[in-house]
VOKE-596977 format. One line per field, with one value per residue (C-alpha): x, y, z; residue number from 0; residue in one letter. Coordinates in Angstrom, 1 decimal. Example, Ala and Ser with C-alpha at 12.3 -4.5 7.8 and 13.67 -1.06 7.14 Angstrom:
c1 <- 12.3_13.7;
c2 <- -4.5_-1.1;
c3 <- 7.8_7.1;
k <- 0_1;
r <- a_s;
END
This chain:
c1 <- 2.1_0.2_-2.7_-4.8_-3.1_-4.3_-7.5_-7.9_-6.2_-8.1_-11.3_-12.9_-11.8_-12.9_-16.5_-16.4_-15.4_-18.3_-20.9_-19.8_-19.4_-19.2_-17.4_-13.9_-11.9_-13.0_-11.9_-8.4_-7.5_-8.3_-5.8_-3.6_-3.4_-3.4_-0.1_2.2_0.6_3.1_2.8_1.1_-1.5_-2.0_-1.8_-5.1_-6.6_-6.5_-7.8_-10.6_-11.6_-11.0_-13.3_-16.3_-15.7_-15.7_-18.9_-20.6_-19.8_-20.9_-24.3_-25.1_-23.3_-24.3_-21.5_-19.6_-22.0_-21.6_-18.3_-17.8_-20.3_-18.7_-15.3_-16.8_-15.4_-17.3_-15.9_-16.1_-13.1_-10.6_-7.6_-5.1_-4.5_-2.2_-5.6_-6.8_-4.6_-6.7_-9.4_-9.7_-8.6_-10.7_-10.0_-10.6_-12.7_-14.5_-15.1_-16.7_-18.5_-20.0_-20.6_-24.2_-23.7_-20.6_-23.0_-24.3_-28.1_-27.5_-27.4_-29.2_-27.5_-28.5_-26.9_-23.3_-20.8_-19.3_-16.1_-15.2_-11.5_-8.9_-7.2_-3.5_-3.6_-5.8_-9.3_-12.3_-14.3_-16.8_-17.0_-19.6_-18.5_-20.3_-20.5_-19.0_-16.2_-15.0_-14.8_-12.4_-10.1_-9.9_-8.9_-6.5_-5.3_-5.1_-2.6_-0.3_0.3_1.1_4.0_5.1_6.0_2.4_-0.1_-3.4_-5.1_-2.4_-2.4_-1.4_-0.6_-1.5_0.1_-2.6_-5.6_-9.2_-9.3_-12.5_-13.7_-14.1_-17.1_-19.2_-19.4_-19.5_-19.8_-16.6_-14.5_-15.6_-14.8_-11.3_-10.6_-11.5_-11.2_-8.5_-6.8_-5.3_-3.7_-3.9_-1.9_-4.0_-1.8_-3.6_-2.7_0.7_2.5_5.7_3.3_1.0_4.0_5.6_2.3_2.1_5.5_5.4_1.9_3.9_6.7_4.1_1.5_3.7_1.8_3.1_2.5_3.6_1.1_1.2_2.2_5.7_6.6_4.8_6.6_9.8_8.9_8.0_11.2_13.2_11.3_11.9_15.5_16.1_14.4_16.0_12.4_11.6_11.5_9.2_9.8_7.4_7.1_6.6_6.0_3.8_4.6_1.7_0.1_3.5_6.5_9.0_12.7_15.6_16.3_13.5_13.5_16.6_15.7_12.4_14.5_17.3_14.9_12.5_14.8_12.9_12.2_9.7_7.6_6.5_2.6_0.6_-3.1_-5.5_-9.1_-10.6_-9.4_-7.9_-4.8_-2.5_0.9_3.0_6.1_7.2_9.8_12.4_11.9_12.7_9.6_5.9_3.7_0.8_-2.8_-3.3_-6.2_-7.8_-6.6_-5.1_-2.0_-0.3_2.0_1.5_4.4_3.0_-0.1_2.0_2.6_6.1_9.0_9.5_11.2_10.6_8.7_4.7_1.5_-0.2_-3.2_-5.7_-8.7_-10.3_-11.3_-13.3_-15.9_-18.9_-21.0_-19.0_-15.9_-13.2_-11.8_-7.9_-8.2_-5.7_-5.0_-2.4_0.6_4.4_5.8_7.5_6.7_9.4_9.5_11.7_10.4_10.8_12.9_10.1_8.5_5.2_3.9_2.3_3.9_6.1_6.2_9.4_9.2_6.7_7.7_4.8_2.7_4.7_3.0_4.8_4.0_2.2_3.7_1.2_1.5_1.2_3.8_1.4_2.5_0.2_0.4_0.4_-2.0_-4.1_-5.0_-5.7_-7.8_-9.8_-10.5_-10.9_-13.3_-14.9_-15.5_-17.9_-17.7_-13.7_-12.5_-9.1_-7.4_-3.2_-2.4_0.5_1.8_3.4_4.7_3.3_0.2_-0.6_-1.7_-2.6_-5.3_-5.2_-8.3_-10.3_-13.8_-17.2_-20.4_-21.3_-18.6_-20.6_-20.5_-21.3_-17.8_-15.9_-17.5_-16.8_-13.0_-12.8_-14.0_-11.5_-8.6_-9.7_-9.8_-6.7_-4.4_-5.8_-7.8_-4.9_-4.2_-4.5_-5.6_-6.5_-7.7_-6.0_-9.3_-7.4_-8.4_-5.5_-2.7_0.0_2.3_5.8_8.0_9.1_5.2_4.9_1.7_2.7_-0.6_0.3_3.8_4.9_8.1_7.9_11.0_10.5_12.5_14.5_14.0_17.5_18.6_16.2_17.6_21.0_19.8_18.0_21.0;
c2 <- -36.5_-38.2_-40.9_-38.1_-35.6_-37.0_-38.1_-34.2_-33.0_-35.6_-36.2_-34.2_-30.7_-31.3_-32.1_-30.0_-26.6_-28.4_-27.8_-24.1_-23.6_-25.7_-23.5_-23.5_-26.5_-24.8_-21.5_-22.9_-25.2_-22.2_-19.6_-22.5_-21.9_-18.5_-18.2_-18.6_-16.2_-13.9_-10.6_-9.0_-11.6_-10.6_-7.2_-7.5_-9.3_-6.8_-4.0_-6.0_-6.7_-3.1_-2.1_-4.7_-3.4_0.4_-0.2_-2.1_0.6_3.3_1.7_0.2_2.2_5.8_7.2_5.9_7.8_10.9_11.1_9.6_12.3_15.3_15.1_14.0_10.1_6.8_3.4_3.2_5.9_4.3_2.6_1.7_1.0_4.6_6.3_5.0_7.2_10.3_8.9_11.0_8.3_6.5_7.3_5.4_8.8_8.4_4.6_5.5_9.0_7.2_3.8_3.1_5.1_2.3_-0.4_-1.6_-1.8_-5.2_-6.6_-7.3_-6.4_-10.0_-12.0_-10.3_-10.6_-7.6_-7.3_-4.7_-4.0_-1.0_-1.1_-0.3_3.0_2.5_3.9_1.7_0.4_-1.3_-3.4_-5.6_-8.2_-10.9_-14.3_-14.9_-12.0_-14.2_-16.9_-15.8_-14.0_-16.9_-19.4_-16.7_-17.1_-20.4_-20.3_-18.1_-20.0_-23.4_-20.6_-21.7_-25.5_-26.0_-27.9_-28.2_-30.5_-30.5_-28.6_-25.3_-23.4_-19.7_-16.8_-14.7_-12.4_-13.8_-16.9_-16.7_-20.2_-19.8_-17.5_-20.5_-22.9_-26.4_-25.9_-23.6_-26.0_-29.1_-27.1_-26.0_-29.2_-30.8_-28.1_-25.2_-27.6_-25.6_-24.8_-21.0_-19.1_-15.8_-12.8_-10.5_-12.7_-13.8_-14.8_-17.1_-19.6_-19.4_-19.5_-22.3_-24.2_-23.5_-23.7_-27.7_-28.5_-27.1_-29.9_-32.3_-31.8_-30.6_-28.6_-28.2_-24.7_-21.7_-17.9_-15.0_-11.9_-10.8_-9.7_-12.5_-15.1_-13.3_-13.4_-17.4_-18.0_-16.1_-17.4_-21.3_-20.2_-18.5_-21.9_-24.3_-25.6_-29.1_-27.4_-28.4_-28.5_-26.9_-26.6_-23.5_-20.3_-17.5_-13.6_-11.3_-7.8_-6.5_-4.9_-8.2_-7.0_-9.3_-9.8_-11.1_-13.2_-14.5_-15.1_-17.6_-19.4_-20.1_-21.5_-23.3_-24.3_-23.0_-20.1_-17.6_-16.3_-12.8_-12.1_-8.6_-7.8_-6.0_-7.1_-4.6_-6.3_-9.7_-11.0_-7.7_-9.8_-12.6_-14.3_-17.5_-19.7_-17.4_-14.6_-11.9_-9.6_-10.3_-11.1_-9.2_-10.7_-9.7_-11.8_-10.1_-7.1_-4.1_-2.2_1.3_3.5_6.7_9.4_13.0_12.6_10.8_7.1_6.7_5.2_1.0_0.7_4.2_4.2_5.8_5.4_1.6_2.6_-0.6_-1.6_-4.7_-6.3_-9.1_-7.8_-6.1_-6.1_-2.7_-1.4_-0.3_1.8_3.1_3.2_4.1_1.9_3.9_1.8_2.5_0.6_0.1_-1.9_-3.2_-4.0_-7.2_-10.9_-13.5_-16.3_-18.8_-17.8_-16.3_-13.1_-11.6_-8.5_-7.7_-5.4_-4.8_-4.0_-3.0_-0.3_1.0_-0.8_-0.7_-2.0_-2.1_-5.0_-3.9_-5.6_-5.7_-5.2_-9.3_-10.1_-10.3_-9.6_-8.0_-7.6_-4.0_-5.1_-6.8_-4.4_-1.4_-3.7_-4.6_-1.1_0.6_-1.6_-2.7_1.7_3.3_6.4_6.1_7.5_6.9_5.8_5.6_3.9_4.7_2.8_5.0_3.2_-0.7_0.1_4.0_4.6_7.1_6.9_9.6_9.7_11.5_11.3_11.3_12.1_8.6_8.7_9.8_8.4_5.1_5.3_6.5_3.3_0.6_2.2_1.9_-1.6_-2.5_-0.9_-2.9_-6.1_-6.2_-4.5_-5.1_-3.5_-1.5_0.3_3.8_5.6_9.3_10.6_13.2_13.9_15.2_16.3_14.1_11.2_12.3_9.9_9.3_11.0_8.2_7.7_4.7_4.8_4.1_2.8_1.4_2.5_1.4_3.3_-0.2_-1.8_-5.9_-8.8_-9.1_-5.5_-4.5_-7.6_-6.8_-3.3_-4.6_-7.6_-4.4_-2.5;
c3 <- 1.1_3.6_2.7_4.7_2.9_-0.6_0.5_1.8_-1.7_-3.8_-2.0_0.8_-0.8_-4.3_-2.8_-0.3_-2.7_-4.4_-2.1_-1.3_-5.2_-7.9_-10.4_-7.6_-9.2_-12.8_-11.7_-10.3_-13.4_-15.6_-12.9_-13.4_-17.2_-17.7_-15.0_-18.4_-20.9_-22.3_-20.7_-24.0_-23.6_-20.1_-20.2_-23.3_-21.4_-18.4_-20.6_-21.9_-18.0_-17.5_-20.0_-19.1_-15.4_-16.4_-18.4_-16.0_-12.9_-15.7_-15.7_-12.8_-10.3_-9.2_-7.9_-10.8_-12.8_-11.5_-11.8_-15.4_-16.3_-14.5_-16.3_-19.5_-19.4_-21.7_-21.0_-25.5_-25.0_-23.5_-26.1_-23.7_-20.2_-20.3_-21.0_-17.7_-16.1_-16.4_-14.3_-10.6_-7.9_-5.5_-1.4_1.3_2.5_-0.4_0.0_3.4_2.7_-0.6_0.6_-0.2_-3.8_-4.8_-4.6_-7.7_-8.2_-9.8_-6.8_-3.5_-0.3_0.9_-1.6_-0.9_1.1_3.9_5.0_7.7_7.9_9.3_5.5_6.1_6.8_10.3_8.2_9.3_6.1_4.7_1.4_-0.4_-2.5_-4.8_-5.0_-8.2_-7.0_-3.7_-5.7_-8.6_-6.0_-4.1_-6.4_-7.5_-3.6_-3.4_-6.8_-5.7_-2.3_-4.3_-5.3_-1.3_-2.0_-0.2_-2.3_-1.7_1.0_3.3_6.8_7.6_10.4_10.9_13.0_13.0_14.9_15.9_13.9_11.6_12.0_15.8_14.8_13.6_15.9_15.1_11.7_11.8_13.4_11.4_8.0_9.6_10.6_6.7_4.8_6.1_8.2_10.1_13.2_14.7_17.1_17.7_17.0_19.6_22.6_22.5_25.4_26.0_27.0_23.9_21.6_23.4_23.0_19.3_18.6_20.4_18.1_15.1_16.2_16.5_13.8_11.1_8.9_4.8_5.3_7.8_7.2_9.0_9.8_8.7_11.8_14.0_11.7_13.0_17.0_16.5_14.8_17.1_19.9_19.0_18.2_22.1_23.6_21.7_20.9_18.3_14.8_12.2_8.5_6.3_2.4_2.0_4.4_3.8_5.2_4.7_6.3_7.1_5.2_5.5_6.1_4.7_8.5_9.4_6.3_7.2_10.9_10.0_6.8_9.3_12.0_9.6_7.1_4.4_2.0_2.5_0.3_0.5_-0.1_-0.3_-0.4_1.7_2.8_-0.1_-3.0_-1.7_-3.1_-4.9_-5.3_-4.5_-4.4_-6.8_-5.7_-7.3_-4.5_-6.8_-6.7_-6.3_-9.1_-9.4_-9.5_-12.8_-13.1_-10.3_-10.4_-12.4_-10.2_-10.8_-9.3_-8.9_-8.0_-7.5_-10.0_-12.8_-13.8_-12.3_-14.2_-13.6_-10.5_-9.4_-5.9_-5.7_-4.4_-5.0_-6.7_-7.6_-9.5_-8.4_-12.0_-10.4_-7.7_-9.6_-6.3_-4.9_-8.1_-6.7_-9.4_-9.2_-5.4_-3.5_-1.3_1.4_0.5_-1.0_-3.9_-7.2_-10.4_-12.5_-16.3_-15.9_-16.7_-13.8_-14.6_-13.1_-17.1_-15.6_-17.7_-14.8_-14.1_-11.0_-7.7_-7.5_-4.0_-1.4_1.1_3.0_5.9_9.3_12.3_15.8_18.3_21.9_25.3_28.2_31.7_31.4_29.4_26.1_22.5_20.6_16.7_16.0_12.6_14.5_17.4_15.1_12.9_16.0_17.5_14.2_13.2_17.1_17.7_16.6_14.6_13.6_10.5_11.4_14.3_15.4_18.8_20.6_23.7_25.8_28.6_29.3_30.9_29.3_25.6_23.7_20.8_17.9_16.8_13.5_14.1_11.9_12.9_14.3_17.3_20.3_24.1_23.2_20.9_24.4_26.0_23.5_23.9_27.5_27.3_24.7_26.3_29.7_27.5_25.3_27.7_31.1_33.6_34.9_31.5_31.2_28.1_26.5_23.5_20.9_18.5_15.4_11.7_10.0_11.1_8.3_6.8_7.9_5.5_4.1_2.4_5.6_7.6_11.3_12.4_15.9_18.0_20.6_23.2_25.4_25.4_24.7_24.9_21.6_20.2_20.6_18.8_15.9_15.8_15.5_13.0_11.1_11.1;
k <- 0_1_2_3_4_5_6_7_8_9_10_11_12_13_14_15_16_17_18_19_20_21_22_23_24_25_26_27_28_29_30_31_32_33_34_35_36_37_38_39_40_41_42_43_44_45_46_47_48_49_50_51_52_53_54_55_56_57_58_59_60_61_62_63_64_65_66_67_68_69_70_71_72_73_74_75_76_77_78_79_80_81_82_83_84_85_86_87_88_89_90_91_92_93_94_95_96_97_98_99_100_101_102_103_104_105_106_107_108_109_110_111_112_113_114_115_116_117_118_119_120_121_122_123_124_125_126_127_128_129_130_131_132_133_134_135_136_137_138_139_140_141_142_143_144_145_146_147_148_149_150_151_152_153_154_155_156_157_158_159_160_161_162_163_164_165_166_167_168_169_170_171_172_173_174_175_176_177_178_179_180_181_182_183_184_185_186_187_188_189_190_191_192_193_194_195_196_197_198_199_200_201_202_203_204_205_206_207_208_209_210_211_212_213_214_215_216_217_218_219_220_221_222_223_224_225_226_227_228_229_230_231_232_233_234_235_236_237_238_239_240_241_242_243_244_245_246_247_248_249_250_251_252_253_254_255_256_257_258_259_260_261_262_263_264_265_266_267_268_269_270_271_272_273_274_275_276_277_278_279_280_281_282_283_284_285_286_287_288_289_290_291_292_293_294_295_296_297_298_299_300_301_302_303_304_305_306_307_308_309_310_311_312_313_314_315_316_317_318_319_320_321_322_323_324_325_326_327_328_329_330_331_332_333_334_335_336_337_338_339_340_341_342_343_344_345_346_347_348_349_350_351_352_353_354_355_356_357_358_359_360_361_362_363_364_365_366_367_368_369_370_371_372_373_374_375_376_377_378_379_380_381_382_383_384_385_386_387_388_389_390_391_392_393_394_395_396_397_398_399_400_401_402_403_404_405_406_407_408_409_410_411_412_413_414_415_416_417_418_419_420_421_422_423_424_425_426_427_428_429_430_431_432_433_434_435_436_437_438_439_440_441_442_443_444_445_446_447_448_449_450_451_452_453_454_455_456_457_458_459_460;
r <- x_x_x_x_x_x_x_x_x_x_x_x_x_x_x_x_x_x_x_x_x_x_x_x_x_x_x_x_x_x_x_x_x_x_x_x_x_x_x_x_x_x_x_x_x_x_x_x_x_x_x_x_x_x_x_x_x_x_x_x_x_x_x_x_x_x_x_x_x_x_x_x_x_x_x_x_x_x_x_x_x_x_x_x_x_x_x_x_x_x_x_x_x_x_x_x_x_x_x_x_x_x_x_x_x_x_x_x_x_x_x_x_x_x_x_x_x_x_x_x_x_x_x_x_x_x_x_x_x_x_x_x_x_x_x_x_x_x_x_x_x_x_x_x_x_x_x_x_x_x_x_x_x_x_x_x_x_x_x_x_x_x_x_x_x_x_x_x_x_x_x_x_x_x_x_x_x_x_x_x_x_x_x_x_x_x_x_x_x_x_x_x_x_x_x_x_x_x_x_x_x_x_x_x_x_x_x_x_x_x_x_x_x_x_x_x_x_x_x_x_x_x_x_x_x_x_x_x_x_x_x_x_x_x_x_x_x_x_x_x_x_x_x_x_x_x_x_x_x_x_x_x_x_x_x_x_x_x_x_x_x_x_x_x_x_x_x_x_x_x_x_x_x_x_x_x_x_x_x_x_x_x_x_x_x_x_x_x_x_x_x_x_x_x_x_x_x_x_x_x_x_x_x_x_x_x_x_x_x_x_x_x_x_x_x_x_x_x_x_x_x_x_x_x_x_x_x_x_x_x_x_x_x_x_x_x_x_x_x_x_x_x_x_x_x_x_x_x_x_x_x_x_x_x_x_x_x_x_x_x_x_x_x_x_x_x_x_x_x_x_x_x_x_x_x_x_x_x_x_x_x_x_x_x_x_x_x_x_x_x_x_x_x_x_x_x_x_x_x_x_x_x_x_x_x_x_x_x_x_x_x_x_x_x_x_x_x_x_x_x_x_x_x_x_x_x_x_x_x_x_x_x_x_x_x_x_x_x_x_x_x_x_x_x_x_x_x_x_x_x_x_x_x_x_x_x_x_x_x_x_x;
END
């Protein structure tokens, strides 16, 4: 480590998590500790979170007490985490229909924090979250990438869409440059050129750690690989957002020389599960949050695939109580050799996402698109692009009652932005966009034929 690196790491973080919130380096040491608790320790310590969080939403939180009271449920009743089962679940049609009714009245709108986000299943949202809330789940975050190799205070580099910071001006950029350290390459303009770029200030400032996409990690690594381009030599890399295939795994460890660690979360509830250095499962975020799967109404068997179902144990400002969050898995029963008690996804099947080529030669992460319009539009309960040829697309769209003109226009001008002013576009207005068959929600596709597909198809196969 770097004397920047430590004085980062030792110095300017510390004071600067200070400032923000001095409870972070607490709340990290104490994440820190708790990482080695036997699993029966963990799992009592879940249920008494449960209960406190149950309690709290039966209070304080009116749709919450509506729907304790219509099928006759009291926090005092529950025993064990098995009785939790007979709760209804929470949708995402819910989360949007009852929005204002999920807030709890302990709270005032202006002391929390709002997230917009597509979810994984292309469903615009939007969720409130406290103070006290961000903070847990990001220390939580911060943990579980130290899993990587990375440690704190040293630079990054991130593969991903409409980099926060660049939304704050001066101040953003100064707390980037301290703080994140990092380096971005924007996800929803990818180019030859752009990756070239990054992949020569990867060479040259050789961040610790590599984050992104799965897939994005994929097209860098494969793009370096095709130009023969300088390699850097992270500790640890980080694949989020996407399902990430043993191909592609094998694609950025052979390019990068290092492992990769496989991360899963959503913007609802932050961190769900990651990766140790033994890359044999994800551990959940049991401090954070409480996971199930759920296989046609019933708790299915360890290692038997169902819906992810979550309840955020941390974020009292909007409870998210055994929502279901529009994603595939499987929970196993079997202890990590790394020692943690923290349970393990055994594997995560759902979120697919397909990449977008434009007319100019620009990648575009599936992810990242559908996040954008989902969220950009309104009046969009649910939204699946489709890229039909390079510059025609095709947007299935549910609607609510706020789409109107306005909506139409703000998707014209989007379509004219991301794709170019060439691009062609209709609209399929729709009651539902199904699942695949499979349970996967294919939120973006695209029939564009791109430079390396067919050797990812034959990697795949």
């Amino acid at each position: 480590m770097g004397l920047f690196d430590l004085a980062c790491r030792r110095v300017i973080q510390p004071l600067w998590a200070r400032r923000e919130s001095a409870r972070a380096a607490r709340l990290a040491r104490e994440l820190d500790r708790r990482q080695f608790d036997p699993p029966g320790i963990v799992r009592a310590r879940q249920l008494a979170a449960l209960r406190r969080m149950l309690h709290y939403a039966s209070v304080t939180v009116p749709f919450y007490r509506q729907r304790f009271a219509a099928i006759g449920f009291t926090p005092e009743r529950l025993r064990s985490l098995d009785d939790f089962a007979a709760l209804p679940m929470l949708t995402k049609s819910d989360i949007r229909a009852q929005a204002e009714a999920l807030l709890s009245t302990s709270f005032h709108r202006s002391a929390l924090t709002r997230k917009s986000t597509s979810g994984s299943t292309g469903v615009p949202l939007v969720v409130y979250l406290d103070r006290a809330g961000l903070e847990w789940k990001r220390a939580a975050t911060v943990r579980s990438d130290e899993w990587s190799g990375w440690r704190r205070g040293q630079r990054a580099a991130k593969v991903w869409g409409n980099p926060e910071f660049q939304h704050h001006g001066w101040r953003g950029r100064l707390r980037n440059w301290l703080y994140e350290r990092a380096i971005y390459l924007d996800t929803l303009r990818m180019t030859p050129e752009t990756i070239d770029r990054f992949a020569h200030a990867l060479a040259r400032t050789k961040p610790d750690l590599i984050f992104g996409h799965a897939h994005s990690l994929y097209l860098l690594a494969d793009h370096i690989r095709r130009g023969g381009l300088p390699v850097c030599r992270p500790r640890g890399i980080i694949a989020t957002a996407m399902v990430l295939h043993d191909w592609q795994r094998r694609r950025i460890e052979s390019v990068f020389g290092c492992a990769v660690t496989n991360r899963y979360g959503c913007e609802e509830v932050s961190l769900i599960a990651c990766e140790c250095s033994e890359h044999r499962g994800m551990h959940v975020n049991a401090d954070s949050v409480l996971v199930e799967i759920v296989r046609d109404g019933r708790p299915a068997a360890p290692g038997e695939s169902g819906s992810i179902v979550v309840t955020d144990l941390s974020n009292f400002a909007m409870p998210l109580i055994r929502y279901q969050v529009g994603d595939v898995g499987a929970l196993t029963e079997r202890m990590c050799p790394c020692g943690r008690g923290l349970p393990l996804l055994e594997r995560l099947e759902g979120r697919e996402a397909d990449y977008v080529v434009t007319a100019a030669g620009e990648l575009i992460s599936g992810i990242s698109l559908t996040e954008n319009f989902a969220v950009l539009v309104p009046g969009v309960a649910q939204i699946q692009i489709v890229q039909e040829t390079v510059d025609r697309f095709l947007f299935r769209i549910v609607r609510d009652s706020g789409f109107n003109a306005a909506s139409e226009r703000t998707l014209a001008e989007l379509v004219a932005e991301r794709f170019g002013p060439t691009a062609e576009f209709r609209t399929e207005f729709v009651a539902a966009i199904p699942p695949e068959p499979s349970g996967k929600y294919r939120f973006c596709i695209s029939h564009v034929a791109r430079p390396g597909r067919e050797e990812e198809r034959r990697a795949a196969a």
